[in-house]
TIVOMI-32191 format. One record per atom (N, C-alpha, C): residue in one letter; atom name; x, y, z. Coordinates in nm, 4 decimals. Each point is the difference from the previous one (the first is absolute). Layout:
REM TIVOMI-32191
code|site|x|y|z
A|CA|X|Y|Z
...
***
This chain:
REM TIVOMI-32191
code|site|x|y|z
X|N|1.0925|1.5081|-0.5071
X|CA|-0.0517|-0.0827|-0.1071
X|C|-0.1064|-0.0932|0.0573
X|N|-0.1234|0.0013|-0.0095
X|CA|-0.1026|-0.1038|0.0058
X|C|0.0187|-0.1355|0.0072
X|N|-0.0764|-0.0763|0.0240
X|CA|0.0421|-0.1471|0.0073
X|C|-0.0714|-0.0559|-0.0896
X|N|0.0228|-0.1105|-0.1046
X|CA|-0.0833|-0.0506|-0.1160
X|C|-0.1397|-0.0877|0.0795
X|N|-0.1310|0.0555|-0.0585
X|CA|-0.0939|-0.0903|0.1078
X|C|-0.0357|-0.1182|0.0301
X|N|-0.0438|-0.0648|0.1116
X|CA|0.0262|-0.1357|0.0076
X|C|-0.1292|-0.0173|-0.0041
X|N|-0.0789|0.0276|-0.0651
X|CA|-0.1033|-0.0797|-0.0430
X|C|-0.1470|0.0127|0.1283
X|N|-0.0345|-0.1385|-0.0042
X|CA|-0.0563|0.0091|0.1278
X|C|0.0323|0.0670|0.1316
X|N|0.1400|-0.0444|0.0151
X|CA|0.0712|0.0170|0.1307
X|C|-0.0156|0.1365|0.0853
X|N|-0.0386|0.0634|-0.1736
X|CA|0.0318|0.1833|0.1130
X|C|-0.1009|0.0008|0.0565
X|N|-0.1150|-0.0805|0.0049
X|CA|-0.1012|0.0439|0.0715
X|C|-0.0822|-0.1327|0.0573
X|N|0.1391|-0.0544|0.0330
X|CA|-0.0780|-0.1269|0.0826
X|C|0.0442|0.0111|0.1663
X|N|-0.0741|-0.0340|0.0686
X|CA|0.0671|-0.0040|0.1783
X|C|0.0898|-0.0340|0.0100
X|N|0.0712|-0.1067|-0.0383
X|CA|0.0979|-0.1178|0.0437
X|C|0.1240|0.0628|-0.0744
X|N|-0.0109|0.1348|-0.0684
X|CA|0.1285|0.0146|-0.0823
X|C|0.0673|0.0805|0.0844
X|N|0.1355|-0.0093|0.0397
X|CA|0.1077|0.1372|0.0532
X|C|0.1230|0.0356|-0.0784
X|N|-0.0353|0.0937|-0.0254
X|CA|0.1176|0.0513|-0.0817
X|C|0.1492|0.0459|0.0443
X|N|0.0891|-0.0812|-0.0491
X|CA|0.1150|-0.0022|0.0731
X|C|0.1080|0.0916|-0.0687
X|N|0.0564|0.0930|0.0130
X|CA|0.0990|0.1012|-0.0071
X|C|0.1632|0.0071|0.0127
X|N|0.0810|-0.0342|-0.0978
X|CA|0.1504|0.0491|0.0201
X|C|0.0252|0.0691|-0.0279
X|N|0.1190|0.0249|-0.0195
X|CA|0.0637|0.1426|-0.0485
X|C|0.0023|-0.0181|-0.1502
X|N|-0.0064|-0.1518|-0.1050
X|CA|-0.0225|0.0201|-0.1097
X|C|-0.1033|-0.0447|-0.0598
X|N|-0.0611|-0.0831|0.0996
X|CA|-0.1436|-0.0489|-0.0771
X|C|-0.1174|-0.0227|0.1289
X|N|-0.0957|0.0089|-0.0838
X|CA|-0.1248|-0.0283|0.0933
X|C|-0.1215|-0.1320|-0.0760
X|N|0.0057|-0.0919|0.1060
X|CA|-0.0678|-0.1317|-0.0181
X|C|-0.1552|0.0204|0.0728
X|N|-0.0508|-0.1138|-0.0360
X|CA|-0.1313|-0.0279|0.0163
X|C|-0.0064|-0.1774|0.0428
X|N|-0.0185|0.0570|0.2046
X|CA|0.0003|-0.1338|0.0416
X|C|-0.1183|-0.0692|0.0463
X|N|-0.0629|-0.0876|-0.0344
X|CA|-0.1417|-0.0279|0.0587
X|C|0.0558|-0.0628|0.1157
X|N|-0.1198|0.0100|0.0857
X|CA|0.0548|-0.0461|0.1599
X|C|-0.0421|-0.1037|0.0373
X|N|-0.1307|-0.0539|-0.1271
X|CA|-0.0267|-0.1409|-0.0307
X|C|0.0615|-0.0903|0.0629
X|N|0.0957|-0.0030|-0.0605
X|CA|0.1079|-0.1147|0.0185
X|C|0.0697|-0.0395|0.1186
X|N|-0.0357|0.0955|0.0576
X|CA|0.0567|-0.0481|0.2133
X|C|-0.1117|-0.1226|0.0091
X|N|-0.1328|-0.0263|-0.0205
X|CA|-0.1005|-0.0791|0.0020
X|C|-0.0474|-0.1003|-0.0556
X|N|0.0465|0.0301|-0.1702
X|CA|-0.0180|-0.0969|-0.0797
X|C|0.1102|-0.0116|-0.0954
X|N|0.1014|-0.0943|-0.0406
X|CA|0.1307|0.0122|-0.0618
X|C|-0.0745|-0.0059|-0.1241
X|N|-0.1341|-0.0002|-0.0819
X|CA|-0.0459|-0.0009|-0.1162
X|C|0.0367|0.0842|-0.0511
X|N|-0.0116|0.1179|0.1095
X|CA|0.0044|0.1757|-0.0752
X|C|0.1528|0.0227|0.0269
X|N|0.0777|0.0513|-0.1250
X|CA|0.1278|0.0185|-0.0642
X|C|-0.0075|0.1397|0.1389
X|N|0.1685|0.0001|0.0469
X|CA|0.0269|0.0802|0.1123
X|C|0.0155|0.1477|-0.0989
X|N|0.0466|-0.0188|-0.1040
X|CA|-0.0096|0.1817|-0.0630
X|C|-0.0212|-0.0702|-0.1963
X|N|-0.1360|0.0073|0.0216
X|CA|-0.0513|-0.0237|-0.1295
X|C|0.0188|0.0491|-0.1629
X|N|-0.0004|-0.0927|-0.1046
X|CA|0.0427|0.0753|-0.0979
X|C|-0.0955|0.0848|-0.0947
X|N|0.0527|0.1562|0.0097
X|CA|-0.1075|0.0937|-0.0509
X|C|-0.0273|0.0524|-0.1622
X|N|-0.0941|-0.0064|0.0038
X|CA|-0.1275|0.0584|0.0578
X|C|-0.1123|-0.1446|0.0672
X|N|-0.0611|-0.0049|0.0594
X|CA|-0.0559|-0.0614|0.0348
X|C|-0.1273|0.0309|-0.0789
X|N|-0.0522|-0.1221|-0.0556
X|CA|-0.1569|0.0113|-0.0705
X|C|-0.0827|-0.0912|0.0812
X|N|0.0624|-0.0567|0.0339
X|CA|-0.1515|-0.1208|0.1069
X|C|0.0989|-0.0896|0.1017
X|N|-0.0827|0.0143|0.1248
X|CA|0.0384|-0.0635|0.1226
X|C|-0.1451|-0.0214|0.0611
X|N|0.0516|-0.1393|0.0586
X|CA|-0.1126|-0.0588|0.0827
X|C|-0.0299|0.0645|0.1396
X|N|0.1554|0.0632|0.0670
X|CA|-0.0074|0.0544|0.0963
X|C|-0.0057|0.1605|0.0141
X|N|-0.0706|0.0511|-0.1310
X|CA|-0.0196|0.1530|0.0561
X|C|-0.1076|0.0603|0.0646
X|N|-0.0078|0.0708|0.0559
X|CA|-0.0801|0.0860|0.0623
X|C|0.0409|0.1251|0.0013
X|N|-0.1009|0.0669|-0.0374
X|CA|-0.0010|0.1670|-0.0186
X|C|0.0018|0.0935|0.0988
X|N|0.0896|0.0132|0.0699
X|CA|0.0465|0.1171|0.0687
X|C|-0.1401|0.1265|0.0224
X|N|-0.0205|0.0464|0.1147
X|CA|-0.0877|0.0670|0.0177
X|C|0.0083|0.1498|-0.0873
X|N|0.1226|0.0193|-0.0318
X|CA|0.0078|0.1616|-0.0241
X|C|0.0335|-0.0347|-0.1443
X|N|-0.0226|-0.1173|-0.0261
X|CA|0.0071|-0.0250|-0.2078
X|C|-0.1637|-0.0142|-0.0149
X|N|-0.0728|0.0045|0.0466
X|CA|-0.1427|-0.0235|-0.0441
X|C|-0.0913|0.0855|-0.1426
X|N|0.0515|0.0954|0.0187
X|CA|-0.0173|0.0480|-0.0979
X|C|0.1121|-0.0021|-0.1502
X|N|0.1059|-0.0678|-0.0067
X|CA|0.0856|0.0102|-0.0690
X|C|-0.0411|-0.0820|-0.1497
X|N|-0.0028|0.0324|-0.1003
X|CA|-0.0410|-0.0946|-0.1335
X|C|0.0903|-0.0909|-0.0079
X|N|0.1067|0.0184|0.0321
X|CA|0.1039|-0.1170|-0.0599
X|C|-0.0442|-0.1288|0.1073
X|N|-0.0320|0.0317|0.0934
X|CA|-0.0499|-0.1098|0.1073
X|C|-0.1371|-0.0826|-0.0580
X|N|0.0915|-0.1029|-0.0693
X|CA|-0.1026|-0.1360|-0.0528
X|C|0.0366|-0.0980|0.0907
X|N|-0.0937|-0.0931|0.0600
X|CA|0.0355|-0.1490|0.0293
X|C|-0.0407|-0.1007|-0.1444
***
Protein backbone atom coordinates (compact mmCIF):
# COMPACT_ATOMS: atom_id res chain seq x y z
CA UNK A 1 0.00 0.00 0.00
CA UNK A 2 1.55 3.46 -0.89
CA UNK A 3 2.08 6.09 1.53
CA UNK A 4 -0.42 9.21 1.50
CA UNK A 5 1.91 12.18 0.03
CA UNK A 6 3.60 14.51 2.12
CA UNK A 7 3.47 17.29 0.19
CA UNK A 8 6.61 19.11 -0.20
CA UNK A 9 8.53 16.63 1.77
CA UNK A 10 8.71 13.93 -0.96
CA UNK A 11 10.92 15.95 -2.69
CA UNK A 12 12.74 17.98 -0.36
CA UNK A 13 16.58 17.01 0.87
CA UNK A 14 16.06 17.18 4.49
CA UNK A 15 13.13 14.57 4.31
CA UNK A 16 13.85 10.64 5.40
CA UNK A 17 11.42 8.41 5.25
CA UNK A 18 11.05 6.24 8.12
CA UNK A 19 9.58 2.59 7.89
CA UNK A 20 7.80 0.02 10.39
CA UNK A 21 6.20 -2.84 10.04
CA UNK A 22 2.84 -0.76 10.19
CA UNK A 23 3.44 2.61 9.16
CA UNK A 24 5.77 4.80 7.34
CA UNK A 25 6.54 8.55 8.51
CA UNK A 26 8.07 11.50 7.08
CA UNK A 27 10.99 12.86 9.20
CA UNK A 28 12.67 16.14 8.33
CA UNK A 29 16.18 16.11 9.63
CA UNK A 30 15.71 19.85 10.05
CA UNK A 31 15.21 19.59 13.38
CA UNK A 32 18.66 18.08 14.70
CA UNK A 33 19.66 21.99 13.82
CA UNK A 34 16.85 24.01 14.25
CA UNK A 35 13.99 22.92 16.92
CA UNK A 36 11.66 25.34 14.57
CA UNK A 37 11.28 22.44 12.15
CA UNK A 38 8.66 19.81 13.73
CA UNK A 39 10.88 16.32 14.11
CA UNK A 40 8.08 14.32 11.84
CA UNK A 41 5.81 16.98 10.39
CA UNK A 42 2.13 17.17 9.90
CA UNK A 43 1.16 16.02 6.29
CA UNK A 44 0.89 17.10 3.64
CA UNK A 45 3.17 19.76 3.78
CA UNK A 46 2.22 22.98 1.57
CA UNK A 47 4.94 25.55 2.63
CA UNK A 48 8.16 25.43 4.63
CA UNK A 49 10.77 27.91 5.08
CA UNK A 50 13.26 25.14 5.23
CA UNK A 51 12.84 23.24 1.95
CA UNK A 52 15.08 22.52 -0.57
CA UNK A 53 14.62 20.43 -3.56
CA UNK A 54 16.41 17.38 -3.68
CA UNK A 55 18.53 16.90 -6.77
CA UNK A 56 16.65 13.91 -8.33
CA UNK A 57 13.04 15.93 -7.72
CA UNK A 58 14.04 18.66 -10.18
CA UNK A 59 12.01 17.86 -12.57
CA UNK A 60 8.98 16.83 -10.46
CA UNK A 61 5.62 19.29 -10.80
CA UNK A 62 4.46 18.80 -7.45
CA UNK A 63 7.84 20.43 -6.33
CA UNK A 64 6.66 24.13 -5.51
CA UNK A 65 8.56 26.34 -2.99
Amino acid sequence: MPSPPAGLCDSCRHQQVVRTKRSTFSLCRRWKDDERYPRYPRLPVLRCRGYERRADAADDPEART
